[in-house]
C-alpha positions as a Markdown table, in Angstrom:
| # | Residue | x | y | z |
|---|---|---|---|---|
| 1 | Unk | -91.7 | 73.9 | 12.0 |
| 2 | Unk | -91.9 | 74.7 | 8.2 |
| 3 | Unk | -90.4 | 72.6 | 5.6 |
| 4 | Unk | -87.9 | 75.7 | 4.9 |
| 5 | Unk | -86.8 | 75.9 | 8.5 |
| 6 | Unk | -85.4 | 71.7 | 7.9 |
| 7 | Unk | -83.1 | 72.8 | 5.3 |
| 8 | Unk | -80.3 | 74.5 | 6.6 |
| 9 | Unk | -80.5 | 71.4 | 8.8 |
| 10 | Unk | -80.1 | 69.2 | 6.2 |
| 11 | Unk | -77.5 | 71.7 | 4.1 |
| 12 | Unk | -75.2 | 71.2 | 7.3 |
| 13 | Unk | -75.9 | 67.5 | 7.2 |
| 14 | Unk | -74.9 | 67.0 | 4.0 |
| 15 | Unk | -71.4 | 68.5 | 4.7 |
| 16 | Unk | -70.8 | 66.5 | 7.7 |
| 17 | Unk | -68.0 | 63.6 | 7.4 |
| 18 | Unk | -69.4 | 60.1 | 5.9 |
| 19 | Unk | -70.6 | 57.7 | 8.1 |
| 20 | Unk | -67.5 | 55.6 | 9.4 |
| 21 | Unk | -67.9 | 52.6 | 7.5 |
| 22 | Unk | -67.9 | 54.4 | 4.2 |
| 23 | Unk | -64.3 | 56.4 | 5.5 |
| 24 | Unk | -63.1 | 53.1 | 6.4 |
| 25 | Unk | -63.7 | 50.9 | 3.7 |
| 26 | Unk | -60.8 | 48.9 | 2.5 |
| 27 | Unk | -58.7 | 50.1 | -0.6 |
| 28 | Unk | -58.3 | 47.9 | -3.9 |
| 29 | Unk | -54.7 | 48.9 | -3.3 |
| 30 | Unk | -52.2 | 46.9 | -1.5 |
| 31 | Unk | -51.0 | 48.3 | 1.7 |
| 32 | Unk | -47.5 | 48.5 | 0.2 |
| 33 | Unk | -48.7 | 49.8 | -3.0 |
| 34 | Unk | -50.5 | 52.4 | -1.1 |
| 35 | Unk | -47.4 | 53.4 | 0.6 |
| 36 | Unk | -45.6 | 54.0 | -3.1 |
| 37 | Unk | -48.6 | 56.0 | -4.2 |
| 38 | Unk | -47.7 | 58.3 | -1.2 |
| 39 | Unk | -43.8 | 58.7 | -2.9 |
| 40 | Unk | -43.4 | 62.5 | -4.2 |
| 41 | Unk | -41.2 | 62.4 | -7.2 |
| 42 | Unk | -39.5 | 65.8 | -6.7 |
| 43 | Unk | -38.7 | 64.8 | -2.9 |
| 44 | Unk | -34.4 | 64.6 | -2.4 |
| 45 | Unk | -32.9 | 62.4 | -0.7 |
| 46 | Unk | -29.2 | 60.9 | -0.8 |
| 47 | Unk | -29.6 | 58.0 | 1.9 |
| 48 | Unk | -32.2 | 56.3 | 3.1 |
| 49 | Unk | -32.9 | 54.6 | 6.5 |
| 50 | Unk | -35.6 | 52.1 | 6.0 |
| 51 | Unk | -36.5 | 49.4 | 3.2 |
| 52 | Unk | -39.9 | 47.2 | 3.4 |
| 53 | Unk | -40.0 | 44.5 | 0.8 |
| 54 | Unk | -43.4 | 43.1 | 0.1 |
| 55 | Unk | -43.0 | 39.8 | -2.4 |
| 56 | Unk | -46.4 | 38.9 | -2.8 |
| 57 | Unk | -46.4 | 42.6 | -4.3 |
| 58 | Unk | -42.9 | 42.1 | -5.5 |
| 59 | Unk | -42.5 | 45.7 | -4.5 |
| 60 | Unk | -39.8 | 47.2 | -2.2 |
| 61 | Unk | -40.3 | 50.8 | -1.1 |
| 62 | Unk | -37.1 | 53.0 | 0.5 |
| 63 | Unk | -38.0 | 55.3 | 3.4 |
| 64 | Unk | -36.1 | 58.5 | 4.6 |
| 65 | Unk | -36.8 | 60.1 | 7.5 |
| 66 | Unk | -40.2 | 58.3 | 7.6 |
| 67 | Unk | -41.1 | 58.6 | 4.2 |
| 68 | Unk | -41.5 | 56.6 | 1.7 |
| 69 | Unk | -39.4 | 58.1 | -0.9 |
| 70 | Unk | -38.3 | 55.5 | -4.1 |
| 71 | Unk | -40.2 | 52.2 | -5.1 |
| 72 | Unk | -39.1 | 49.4 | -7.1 |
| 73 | Unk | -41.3 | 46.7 | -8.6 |
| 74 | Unk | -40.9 | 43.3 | -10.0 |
| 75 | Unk | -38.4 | 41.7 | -7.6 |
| 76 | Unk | -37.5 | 38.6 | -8.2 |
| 77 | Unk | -36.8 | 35.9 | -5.2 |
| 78 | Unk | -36.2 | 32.3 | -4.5 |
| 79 | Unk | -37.0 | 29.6 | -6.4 |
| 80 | Unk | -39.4 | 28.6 | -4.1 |
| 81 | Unk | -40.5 | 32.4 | -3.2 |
| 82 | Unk | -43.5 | 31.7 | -0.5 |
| 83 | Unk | -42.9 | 31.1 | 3.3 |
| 84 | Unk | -39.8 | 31.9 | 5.8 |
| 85 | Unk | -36.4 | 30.8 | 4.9 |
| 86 | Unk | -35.8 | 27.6 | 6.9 |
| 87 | Unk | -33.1 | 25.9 | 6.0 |
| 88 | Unk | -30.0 | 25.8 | 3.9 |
| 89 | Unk | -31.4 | 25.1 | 0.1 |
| 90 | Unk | -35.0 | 25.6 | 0.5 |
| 91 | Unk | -34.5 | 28.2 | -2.4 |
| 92 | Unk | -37.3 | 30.7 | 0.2 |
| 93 | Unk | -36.3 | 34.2 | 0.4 |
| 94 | Unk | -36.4 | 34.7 | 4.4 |
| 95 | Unk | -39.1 | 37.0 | 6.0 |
| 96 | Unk | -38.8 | 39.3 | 9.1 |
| 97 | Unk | -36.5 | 42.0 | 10.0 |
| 98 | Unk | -33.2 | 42.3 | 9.2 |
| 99 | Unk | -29.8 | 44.9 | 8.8 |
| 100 | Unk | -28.1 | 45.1 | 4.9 |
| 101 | Unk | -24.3 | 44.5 | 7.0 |
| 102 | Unk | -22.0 | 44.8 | 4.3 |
| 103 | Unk | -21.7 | 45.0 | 0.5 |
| 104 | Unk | -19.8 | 42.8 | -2.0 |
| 105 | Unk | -18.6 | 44.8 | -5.3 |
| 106 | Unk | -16.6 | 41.8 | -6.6 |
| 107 | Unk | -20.1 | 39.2 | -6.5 |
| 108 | Unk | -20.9 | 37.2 | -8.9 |
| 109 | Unk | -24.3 | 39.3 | -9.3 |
| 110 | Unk | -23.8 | 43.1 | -10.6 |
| 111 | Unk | -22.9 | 44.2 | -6.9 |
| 112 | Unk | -24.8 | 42.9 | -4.0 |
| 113 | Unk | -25.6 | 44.0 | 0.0 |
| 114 | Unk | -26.0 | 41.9 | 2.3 |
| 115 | Unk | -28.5 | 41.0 | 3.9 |
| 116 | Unk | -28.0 | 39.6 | 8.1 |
| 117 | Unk | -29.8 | 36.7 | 7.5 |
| 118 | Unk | -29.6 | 34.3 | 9.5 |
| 119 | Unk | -30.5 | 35.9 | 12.7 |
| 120 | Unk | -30.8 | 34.1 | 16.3 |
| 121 | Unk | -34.0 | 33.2 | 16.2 |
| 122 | Unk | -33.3 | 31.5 | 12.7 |
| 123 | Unk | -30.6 | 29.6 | 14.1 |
| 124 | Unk | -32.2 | 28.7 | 16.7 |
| 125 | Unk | -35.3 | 27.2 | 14.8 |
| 126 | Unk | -32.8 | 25.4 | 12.3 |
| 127 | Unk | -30.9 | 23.8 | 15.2 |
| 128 | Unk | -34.0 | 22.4 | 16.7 |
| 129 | Unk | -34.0 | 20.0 | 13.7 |
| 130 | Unk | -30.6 | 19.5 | 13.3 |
| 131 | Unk | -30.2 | 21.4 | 10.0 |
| 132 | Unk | -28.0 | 24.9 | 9.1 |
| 133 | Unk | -30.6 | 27.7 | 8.4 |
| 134 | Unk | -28.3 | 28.8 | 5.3 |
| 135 | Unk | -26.8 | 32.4 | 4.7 |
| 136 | Unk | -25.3 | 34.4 | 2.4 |
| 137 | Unk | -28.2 | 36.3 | 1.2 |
| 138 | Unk | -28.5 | 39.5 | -0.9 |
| 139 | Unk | -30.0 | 42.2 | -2.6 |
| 140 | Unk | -28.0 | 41.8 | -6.1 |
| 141 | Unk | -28.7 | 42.8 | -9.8 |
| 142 | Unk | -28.3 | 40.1 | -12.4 |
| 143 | Unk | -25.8 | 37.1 | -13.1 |
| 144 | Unk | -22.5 | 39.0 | -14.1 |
| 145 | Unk | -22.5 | 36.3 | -17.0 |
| 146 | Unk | -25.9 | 37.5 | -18.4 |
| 147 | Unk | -25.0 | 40.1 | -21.1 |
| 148 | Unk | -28.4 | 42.3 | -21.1 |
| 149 | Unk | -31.7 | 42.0 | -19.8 |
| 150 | Unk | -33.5 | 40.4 | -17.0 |
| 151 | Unk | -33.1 | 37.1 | -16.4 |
| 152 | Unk | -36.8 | 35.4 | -16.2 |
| 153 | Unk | -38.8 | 34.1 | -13.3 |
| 154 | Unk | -37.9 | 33.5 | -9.7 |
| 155 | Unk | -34.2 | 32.0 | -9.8 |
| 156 | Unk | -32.4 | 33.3 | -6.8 |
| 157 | Unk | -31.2 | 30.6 | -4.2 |
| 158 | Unk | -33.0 | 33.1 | -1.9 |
| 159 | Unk | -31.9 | 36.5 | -2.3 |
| 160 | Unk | -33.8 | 39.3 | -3.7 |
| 161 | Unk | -33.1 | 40.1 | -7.2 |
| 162 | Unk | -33.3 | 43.3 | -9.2 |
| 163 | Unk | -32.0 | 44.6 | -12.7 |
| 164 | Unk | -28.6 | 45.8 | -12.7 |
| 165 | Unk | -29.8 | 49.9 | -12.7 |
| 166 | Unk | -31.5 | 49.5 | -9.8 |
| 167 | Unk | -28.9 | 47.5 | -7.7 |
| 168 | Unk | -26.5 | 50.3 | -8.3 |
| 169 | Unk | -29.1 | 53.1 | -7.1 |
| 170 | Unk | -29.6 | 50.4 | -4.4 |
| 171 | Unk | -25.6 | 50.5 | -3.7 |
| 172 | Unk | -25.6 | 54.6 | -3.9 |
| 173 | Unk | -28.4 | 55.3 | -1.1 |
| 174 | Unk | -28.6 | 52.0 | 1.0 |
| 175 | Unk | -25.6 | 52.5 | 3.6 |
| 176 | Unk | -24.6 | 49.6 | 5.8 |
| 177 | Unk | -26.9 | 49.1 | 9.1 |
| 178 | Unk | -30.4 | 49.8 | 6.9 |
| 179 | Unk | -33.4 | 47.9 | 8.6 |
| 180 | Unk | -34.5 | 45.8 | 5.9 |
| 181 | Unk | -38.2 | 44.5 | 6.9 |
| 182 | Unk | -39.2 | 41.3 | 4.6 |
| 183 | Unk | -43.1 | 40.5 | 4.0 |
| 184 | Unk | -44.8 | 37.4 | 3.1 |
């Protein structure tokens, strides 16, 4: 065989797909931040079905009809924003799935939705040590006292804050019975 007759071999080589480990290597992206670099700005929507909130990201991305479709960033949580929710003043902002199950347009926050913590298996681990697992948590905008602006940090007693724009845009497209799905 001639050197000539190898390179059509090696011309189709060349275009074959990379080797699996290359195609699979991981992303410098977050997984959730991954998912909001999927969002296509022109895409409409007026509801959505699904919210993921990721707080090591401090992200929370709304889905409709599978896709991710709005993305907000720099939620604020708990006082004490790692780990489950427990117990009744741990200041943690619970993890796992939950429903938003009603909304509150006379809160204390700029509107809020609730969220259906605490569910049975909550309950059940705070009765094991004879302790209420808490309740009354939220998405909500910012204290109704605060006159502008953000206020700073994690400061919540476990609810998931964000500025007072978004929590309306929240209260617009988020109807009652959304599966919120919490993150560590």
């Amino acid at each position: 065989m001639t050197r000539f007759a190898l390179l059509p071999l090696l011309a189709i080589a060349a275009c074959a797909n990379p080797p699996v480990k290359q195609a699979e290597a991981p992303s410098s992206q977050p997984p959730l931040a991954r998912e909001a670099a999927r969002i296509v700005p022109e895409r409409r929507f007026s509801t959505v079905d699904y919210l993921i909130v990721d707080k090591s990201e401090r992200l929370m991305i709304a889905y409709a009809g599978g896709q991710p479709v709005k993305a907000w960033r720099g939620l604020q949580f708990g006082d004490a924003p790692s780990g489950h929710k427990q117990f009744e003043g741990d200041e943690r902002t619970p993890e796992g799935r939950y429903v938003i199950e009603g909304r509150n347009p006379g809160s204390a926050y700029h509107l809020s939705l609730k969220i259906s913590y605490p569910n049975a298996a909550d309950r059940a681990f705070a009765r094991q040590y004879g302790r209420s697992p808490g309740g009354d948590i939220f998405l909500h905008g910012q204290p109704n006292a605060l006159p502008m602006g953000r206020m700073p940090g994690d400061w919540t007693d476990g609810c998931i804050a964000l500025s007072n724009d978004e929590i309306e845009e929240l209260w617009r497209i988020v109807p009652d019975g959304t599966v919120i799905e919490i993150r560590p």
